[in-house]
C-alpha positions as MATLAB code, in Angstrom:
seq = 'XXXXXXXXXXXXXXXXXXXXXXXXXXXXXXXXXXXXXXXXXXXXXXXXXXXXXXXXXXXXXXXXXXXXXXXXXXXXXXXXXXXXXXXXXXXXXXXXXXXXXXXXXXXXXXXXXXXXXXXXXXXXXXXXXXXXXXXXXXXXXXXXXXXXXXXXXXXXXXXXXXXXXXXXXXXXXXXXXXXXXXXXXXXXXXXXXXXXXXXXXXXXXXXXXXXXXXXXXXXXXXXXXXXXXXXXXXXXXXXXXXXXXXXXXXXXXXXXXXXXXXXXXXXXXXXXXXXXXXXXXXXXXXXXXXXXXXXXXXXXXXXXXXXXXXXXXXXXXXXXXXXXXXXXXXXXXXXXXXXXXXXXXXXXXXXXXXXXXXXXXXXXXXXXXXXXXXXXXXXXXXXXXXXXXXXXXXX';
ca = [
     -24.255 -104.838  -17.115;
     -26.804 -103.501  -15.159;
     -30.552 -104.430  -14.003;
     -32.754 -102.613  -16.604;
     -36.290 -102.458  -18.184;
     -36.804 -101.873  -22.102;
     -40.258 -100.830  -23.740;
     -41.105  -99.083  -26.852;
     -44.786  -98.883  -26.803;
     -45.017  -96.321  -30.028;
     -45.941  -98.160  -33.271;
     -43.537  -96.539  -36.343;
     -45.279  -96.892  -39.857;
     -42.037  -96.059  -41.526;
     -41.834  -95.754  -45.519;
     -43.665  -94.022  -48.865;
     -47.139  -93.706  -48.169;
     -47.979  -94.448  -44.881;
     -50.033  -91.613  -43.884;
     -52.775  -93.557  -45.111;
     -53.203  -95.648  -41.991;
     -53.946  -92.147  -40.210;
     -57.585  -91.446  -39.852;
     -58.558  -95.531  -38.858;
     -55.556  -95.858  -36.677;
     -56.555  -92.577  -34.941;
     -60.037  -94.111  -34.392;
     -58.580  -97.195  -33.188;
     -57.177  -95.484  -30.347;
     -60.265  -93.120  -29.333;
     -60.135  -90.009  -31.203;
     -62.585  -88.425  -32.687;
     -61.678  -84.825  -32.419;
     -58.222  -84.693  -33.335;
     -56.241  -81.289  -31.844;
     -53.752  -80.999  -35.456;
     -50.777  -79.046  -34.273;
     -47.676  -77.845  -36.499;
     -45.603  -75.133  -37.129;
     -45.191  -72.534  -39.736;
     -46.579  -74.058  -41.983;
     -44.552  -75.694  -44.316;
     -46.704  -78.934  -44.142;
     -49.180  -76.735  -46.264;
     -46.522  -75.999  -48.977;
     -45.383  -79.804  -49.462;
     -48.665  -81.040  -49.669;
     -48.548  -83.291  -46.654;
     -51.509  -80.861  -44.874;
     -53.884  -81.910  -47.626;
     -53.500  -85.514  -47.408;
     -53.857  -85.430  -43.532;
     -57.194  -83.997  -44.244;
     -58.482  -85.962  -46.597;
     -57.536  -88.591  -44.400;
     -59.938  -86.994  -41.195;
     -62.456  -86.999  -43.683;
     -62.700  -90.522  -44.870;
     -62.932  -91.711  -41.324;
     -65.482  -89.033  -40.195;
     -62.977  -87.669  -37.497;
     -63.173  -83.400  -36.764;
     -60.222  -81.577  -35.993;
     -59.408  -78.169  -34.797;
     -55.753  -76.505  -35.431;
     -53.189  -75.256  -33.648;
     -50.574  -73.662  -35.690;
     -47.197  -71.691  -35.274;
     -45.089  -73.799  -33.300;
     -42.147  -72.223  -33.316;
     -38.231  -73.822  -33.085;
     -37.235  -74.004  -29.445;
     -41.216  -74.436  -28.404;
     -42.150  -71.899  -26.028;
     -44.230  -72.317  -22.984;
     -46.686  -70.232  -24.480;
     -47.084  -72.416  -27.534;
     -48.113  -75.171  -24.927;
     -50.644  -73.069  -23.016;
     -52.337  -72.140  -26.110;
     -52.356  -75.561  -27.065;
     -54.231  -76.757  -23.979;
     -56.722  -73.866  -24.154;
     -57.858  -74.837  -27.472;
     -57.780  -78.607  -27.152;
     -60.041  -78.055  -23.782;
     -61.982  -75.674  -25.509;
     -63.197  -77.849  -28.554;
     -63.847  -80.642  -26.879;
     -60.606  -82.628  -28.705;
     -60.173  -86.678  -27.247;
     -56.671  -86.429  -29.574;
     -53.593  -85.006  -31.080;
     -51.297  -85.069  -33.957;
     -48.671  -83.545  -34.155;
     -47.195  -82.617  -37.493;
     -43.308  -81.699  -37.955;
     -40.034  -81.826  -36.654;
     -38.385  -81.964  -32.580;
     -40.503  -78.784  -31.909;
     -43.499  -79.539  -32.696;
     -43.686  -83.104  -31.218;
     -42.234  -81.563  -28.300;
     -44.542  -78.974  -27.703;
     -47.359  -81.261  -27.835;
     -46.090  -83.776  -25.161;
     -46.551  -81.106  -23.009;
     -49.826  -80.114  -24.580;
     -50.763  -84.003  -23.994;
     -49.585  -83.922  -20.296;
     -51.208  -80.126  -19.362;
     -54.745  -81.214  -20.362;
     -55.514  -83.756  -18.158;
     -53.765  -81.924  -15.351;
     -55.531  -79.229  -13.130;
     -52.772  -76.874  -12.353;
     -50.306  -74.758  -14.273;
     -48.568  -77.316  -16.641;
     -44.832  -75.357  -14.864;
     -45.746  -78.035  -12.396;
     -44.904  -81.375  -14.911;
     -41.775  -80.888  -15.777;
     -38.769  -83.196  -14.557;
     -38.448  -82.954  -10.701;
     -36.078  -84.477   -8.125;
     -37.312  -87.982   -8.840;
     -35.705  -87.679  -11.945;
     -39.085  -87.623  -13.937;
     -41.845  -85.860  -14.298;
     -43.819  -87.066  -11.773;
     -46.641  -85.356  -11.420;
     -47.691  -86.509  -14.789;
     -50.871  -89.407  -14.119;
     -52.735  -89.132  -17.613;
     -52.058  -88.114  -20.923;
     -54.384  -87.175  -23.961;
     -53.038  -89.576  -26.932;
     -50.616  -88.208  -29.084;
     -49.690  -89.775  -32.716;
     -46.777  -87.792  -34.778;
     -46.064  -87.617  -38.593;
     -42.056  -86.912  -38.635;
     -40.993  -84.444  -41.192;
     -37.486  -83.394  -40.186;
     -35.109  -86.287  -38.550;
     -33.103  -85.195  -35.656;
     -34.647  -85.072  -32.153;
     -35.503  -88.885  -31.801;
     -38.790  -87.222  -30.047;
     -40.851  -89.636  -32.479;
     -40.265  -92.767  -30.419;
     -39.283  -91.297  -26.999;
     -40.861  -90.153  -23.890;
     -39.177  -86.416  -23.577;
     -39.931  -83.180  -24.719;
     -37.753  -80.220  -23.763;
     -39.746  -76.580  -23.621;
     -38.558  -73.169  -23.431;
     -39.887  -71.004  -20.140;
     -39.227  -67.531  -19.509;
     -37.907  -64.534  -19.842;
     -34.517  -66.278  -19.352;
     -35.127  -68.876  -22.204;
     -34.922  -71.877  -19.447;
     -35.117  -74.896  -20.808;
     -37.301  -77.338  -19.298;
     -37.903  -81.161  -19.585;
     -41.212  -83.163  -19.506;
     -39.871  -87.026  -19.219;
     -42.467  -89.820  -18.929;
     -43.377  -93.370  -19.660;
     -46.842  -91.815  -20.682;
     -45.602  -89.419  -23.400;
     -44.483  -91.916  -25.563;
     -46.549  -91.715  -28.830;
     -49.280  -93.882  -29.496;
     -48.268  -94.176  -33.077;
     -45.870  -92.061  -35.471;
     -45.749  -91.927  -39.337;
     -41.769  -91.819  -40.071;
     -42.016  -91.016  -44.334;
     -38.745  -90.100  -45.843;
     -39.986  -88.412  -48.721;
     -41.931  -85.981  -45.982;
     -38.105  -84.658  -45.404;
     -36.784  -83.979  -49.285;
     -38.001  -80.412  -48.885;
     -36.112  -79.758  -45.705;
     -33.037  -77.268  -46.222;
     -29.765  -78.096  -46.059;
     -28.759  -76.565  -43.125;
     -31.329  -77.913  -41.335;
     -30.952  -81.309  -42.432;
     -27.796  -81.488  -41.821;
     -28.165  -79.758  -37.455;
     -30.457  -82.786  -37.680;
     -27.614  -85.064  -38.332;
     -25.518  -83.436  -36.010;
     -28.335  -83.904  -32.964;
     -28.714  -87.473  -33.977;
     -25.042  -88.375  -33.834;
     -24.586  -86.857  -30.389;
     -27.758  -88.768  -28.946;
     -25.523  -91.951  -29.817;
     -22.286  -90.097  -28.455;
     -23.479  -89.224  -25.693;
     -24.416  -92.766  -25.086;
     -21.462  -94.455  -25.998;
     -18.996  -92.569  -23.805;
     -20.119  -93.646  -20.171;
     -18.015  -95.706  -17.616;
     -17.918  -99.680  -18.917;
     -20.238 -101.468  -18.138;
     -19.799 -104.044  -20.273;
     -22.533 -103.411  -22.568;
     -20.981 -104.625  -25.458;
     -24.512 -105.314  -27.454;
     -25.480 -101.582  -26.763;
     -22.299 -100.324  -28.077;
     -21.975 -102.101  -30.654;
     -25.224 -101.565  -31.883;
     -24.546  -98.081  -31.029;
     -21.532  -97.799  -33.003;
     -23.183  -99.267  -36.447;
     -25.608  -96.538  -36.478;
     -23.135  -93.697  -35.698;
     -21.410  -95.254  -38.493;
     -24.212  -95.406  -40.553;
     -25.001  -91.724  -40.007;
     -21.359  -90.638  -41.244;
     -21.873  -92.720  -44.312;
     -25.563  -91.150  -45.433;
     -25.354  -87.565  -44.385;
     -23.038  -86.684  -46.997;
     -25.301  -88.525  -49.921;
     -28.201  -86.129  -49.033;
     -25.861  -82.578  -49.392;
     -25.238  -84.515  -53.399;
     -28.737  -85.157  -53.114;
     -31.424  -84.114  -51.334;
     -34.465  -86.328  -52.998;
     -31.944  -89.630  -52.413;
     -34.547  -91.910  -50.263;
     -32.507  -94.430  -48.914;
     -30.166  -92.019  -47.824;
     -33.180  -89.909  -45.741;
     -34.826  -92.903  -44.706;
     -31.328  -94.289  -43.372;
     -31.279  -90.981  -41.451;
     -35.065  -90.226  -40.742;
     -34.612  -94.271  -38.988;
     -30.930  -93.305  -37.454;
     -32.912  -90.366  -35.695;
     -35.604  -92.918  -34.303;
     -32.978  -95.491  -33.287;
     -31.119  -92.979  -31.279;
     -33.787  -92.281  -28.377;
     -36.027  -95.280  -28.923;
     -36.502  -96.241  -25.588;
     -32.872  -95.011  -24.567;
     -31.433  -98.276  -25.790;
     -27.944  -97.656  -26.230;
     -27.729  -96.468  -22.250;
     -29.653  -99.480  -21.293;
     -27.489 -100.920  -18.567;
     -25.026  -97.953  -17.986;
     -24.245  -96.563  -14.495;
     -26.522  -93.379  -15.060;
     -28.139  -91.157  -17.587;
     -25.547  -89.192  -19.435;
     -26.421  -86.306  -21.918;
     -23.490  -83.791  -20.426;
     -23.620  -81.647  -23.912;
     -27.501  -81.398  -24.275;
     -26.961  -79.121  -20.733;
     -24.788  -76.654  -22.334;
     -25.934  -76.994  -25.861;
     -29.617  -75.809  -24.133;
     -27.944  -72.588  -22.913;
     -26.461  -71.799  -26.377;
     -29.769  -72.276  -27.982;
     -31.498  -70.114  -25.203;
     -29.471  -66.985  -25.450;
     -28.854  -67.057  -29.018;
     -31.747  -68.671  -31.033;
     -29.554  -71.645  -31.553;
     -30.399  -74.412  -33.712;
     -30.209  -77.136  -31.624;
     -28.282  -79.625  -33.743;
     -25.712  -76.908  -34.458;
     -24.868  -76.055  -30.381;
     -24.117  -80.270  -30.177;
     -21.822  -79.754  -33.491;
     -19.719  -76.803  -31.691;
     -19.473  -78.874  -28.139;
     -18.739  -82.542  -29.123;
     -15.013  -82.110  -30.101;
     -14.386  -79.266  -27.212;
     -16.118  -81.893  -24.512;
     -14.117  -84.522  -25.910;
     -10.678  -82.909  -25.735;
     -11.613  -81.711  -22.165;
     -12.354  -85.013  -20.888;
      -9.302  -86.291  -22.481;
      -7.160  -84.360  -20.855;
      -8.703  -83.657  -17.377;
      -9.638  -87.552  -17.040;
      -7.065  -89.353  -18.871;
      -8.449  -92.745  -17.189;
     -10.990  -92.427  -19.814;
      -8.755  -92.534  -22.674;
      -9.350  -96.025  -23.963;
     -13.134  -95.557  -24.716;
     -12.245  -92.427  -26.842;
      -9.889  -94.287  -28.793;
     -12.226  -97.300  -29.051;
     -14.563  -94.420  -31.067;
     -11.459  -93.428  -33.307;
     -11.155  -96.690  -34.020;
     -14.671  -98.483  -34.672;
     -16.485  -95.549  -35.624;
     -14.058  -93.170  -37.537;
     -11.466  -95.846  -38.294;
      -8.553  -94.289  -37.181;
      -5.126  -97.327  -37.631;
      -3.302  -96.268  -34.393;
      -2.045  -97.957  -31.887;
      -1.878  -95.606  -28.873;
      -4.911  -94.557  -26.906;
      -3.831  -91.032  -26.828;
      -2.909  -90.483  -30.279;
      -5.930  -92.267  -31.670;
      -8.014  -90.037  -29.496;
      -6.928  -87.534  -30.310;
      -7.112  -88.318  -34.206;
     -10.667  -89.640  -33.943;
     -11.509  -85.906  -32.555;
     -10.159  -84.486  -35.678;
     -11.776  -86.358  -37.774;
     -15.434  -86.020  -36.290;
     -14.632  -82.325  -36.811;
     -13.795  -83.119  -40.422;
     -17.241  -84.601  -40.699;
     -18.843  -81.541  -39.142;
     -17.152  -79.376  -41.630;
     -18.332  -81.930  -44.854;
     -22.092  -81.237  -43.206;
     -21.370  -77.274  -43.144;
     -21.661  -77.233  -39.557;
     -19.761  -73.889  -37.718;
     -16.521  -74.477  -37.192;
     -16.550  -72.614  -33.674;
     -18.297  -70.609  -31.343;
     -17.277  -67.639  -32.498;
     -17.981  -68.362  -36.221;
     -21.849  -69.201  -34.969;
     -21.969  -65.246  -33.147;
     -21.376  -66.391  -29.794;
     -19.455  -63.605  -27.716;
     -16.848  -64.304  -25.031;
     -18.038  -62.210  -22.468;
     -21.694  -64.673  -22.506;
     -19.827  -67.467  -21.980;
     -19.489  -67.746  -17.846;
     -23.275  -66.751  -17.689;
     -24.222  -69.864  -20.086;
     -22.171  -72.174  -17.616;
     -23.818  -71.105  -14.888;
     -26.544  -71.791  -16.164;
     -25.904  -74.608  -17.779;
     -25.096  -76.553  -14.465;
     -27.843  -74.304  -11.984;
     -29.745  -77.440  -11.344;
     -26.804  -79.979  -10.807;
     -23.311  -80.873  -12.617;
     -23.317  -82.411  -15.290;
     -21.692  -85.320  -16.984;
     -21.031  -89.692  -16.173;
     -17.814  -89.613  -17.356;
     -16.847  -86.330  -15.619;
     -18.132  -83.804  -12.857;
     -18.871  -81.210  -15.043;
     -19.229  -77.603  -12.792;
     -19.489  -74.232  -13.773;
     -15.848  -74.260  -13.828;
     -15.235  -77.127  -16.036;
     -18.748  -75.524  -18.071;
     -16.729  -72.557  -18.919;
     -13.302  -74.406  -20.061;
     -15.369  -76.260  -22.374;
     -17.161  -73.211  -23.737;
     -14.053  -71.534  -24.416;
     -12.381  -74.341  -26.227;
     -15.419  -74.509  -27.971;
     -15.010  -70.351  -28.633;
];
């Protein structure tokens, strides 16, 4: 095992009711003028809007809004966000939704108490975003599980005519605080829910499969909440006002990023399918969650058979996680494959590229750009080359 450092410096007030710790616990951090950012505005349908301000009134705190925020946050969304949080004079922000939202406004937090275009913060050669030296504090109310962004330091924007993706990674962005309620996700739909799921499970996946480094605490950690995830997804398509089976998955979501603890230790930072998955959700409006659903199994089968070295930690998967009963590496691979694609199916994921309107003749485009700022992969080299043979198994 490698040398590492762990911190988690957001607080999580997880469970019914907890939003009403938000106007004292904003105060108890320095704001006063809270910037309250969300996105189309479904927070004012389910009630949850109301409560936050009744909540900025009982502790005296103003607020100005920023809403709109749309899936996939644009750059724009960001700029706009600085412009009015400079403008009104805010000392705070909350930011009220799912991945989007609280990504968006990581990069809101960072671009205010910088002096140049905010194009400058995101993730340079140092493997951070470095020119990131202050923040504005950020708290979060979750109300879709999925991105982990509720206890993590990352944000990922959208720049561009081009639909680049770009990352804003720092110690700094971590939340000061975040309200995880499970109730706050009954009212998500179904589909949505359920690309959540999918984006949570591939966080751990794309954990889990890294050279050994015998982590066996992280993986096995790792593996009871991938296992936990297959077991509770399916209670919320029965039904979707089950708690324990939201908060399970609203807590699954958090667990998966906090503090990168399941790649604590590992030879490198992993995430091979987030690269591609990015390019899918660029050119085609993507839902994020979905793009991991259609990669996983192709990536897995490619690595299988291009780096058959790597063959035991795929069927250590099938075995602890999907609990496949067989006794060769390559056969239980291969079975364990099948079987996460039987779970993707049972969540109404797309069975394949093609099914989700992806056209063949975008696919060597996407890998280029997929891999234009450096291969990808731990377990693999993945190139343009090997980019496009995973796309098209994927097709």
């Amino acid at each position: 095992m490698n040398n590492f450092v762990y911190s988690i410096p957001t607080t999580a007030y997880f469970g019914k009711g907890q939003i009403q710790i938000l106007g004292e616990t904003i105060k108890t951090h320095g704001g006063s003028k809270v910037l309250l950012a969300y996105g189309g505005g479904s927070i004012k349908q389910n009630g949850i809007y109301e409560v936050i301000l009744e909540q900025f009134r009982k502790a005296g705190l103003a607020h100005v809004e920023l809403s709109g925020i749309q899936p996939n946050p644009r750059i724009e969304s960001v700029e706009a966000g600085i412009r009015v949080y400079r403008e009104n004079g805010c000392d705070f922000i909350l930011a009220v939704g799912g991945g989007s939202t609280l990504d968006a406004c990581k990069a809101i937090a960072a671009g205010v108490k910088y002096h140049g275009p905010v194009t400058d913060l995101f993730v340079d050669e140092s493997g951070i975003s470095s020119k990131i030296t202050a923040v504005a504090p950020l708290a979060t109310i979750l109300t879709m599980a999925g991105t982990g962004s509720e206890l993590d330091m990352g944000g990922v924007i959208t720049v561009g005519n081009d639909h680049k993706k770009k990352v804003v990674l720092h110690p700094l962005l971590n939340p000061k605080f975040s309200i995880l309620d499970p109730e706050y996700t009954y009212t998500v739909p179904e589909y949505h829910s359920m690309a959540g799921v999918a984006d949570i499970f591939c966080h751990l996946m794309e954990q889990y499969f890294t050279p050994d480094a015998a982590t066996t605490v992280q993986d096995r950690m790792n593996e009871g909440v991938m296992k936990a995830v297959l077991e509770e997804a399916p209670k919320i398509l029965t039904d979707p006002k089950n708690y324990d089976a939201r908060a399970n998955i609203m807590w699954a979501s958090s667990m998966a990023l906090a503090g990168f603890q399941f790649v604590l230790g590992k030879p490198g930072f992993p995430f091979p399918l987030h690269g591609m998955g990015h390019e899918l959700s660029s050119r085609y409006d993507m839902t994020h969650g979905v793009t991991l659903a259609l990669l996983t199994p192709a990536w897995m089968r490619h690595t299988m058979s291009t780096a058959p070295e790597h063959l035991p930690i795929f069927a250590k998967f099938a075995r602890n996680v999907m609990d496949v009963r067989e006794a060769d590496d390559a056969k239980a691979a291969e079975e364990g494959v099948r079987k996460l694609e039987e779970f993707y199916s049972g969540i109404k994921m797309p069975a394949n590229l093609r099914e989700a309107g992806v056209k063949e003749e975008d696919l060597e485009m996407m890998a280029a750009k997929a891999v234009e700022n450096g291969k990808l992969g731990i377990l693999t080299s993945i190139g343009k080359e090997e980019a496009l043979q995973i796309l098209q198994m994927a097709l």
